[in-house]
C-alpha positions as CSV (number, residue, x, y, z in Angstrom):
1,X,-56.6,-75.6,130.8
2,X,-55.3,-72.7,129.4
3,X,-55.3,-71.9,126.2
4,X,-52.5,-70.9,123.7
5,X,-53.5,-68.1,120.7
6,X,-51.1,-67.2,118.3
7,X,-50.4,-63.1,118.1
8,X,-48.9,-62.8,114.9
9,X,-50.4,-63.4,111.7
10,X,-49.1,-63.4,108.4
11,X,-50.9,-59.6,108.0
12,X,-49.4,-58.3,110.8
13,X,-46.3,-59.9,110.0
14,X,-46.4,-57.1,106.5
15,X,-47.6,-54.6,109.1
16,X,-44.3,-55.1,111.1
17,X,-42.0,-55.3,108.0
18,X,-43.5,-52.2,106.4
19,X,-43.0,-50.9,110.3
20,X,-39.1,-51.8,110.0
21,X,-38.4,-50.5,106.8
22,X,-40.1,-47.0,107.8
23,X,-37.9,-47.1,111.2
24,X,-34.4,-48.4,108.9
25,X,-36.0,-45.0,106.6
26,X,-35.7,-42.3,109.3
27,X,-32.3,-44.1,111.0
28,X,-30.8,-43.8,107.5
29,X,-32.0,-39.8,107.4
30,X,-32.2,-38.9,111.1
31,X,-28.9,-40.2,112.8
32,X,-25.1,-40.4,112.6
33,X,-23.8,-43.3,110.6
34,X,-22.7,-45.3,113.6
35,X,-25.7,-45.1,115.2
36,X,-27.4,-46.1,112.3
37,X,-25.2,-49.4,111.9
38,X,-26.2,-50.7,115.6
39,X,-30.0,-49.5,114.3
40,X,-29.9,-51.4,111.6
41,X,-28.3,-54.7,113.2
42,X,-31.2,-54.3,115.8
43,X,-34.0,-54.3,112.6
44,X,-32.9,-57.2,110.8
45,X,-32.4,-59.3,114.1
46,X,-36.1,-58.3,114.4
47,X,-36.6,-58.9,110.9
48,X,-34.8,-62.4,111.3
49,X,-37.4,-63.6,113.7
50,X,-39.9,-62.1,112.4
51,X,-39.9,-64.3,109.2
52,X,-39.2,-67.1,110.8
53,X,-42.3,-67.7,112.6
54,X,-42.1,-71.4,112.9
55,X,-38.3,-71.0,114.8
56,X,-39.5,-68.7,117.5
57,X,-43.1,-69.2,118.2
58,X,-45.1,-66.1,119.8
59,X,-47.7,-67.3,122.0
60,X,-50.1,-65.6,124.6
61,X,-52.1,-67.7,127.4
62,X,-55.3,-66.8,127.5
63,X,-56.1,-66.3,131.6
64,X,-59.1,-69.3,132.7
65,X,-62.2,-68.4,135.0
């Protein structure tokens, strides 16, 4: 039977949103603002499922010997 782990816990879930807000950070300073408004609709789709865990479940299948 294989078995399901779950990838993302609520400590990498912080990781990732400190992550985001670095990356919506340099979009803000780095790039043109029209690019930075598709960026930014990309980071809080990511964002969106990000912090809703129990909506979009993230699983891996451990392989069986």
């Amino acid at each position: 039977m294989p078995r399901e782990i779950f990838i993302i816990s609520d400590n990498h879930l912080q990781i990732w949103r400190r992550t985001l807000l670095h990356a919506l950070v340099f979009g803000l300073t780095w790039y043109k603002q029209e690019d930075f408004d598709m960026i930014y609709s990309v980071i809080q789709a990511i964002d969106y499922v990000l912090s809703n865990p129990q909506q979009y479940s993230i699983n891996a299948v451990a392989p069986t010997e």
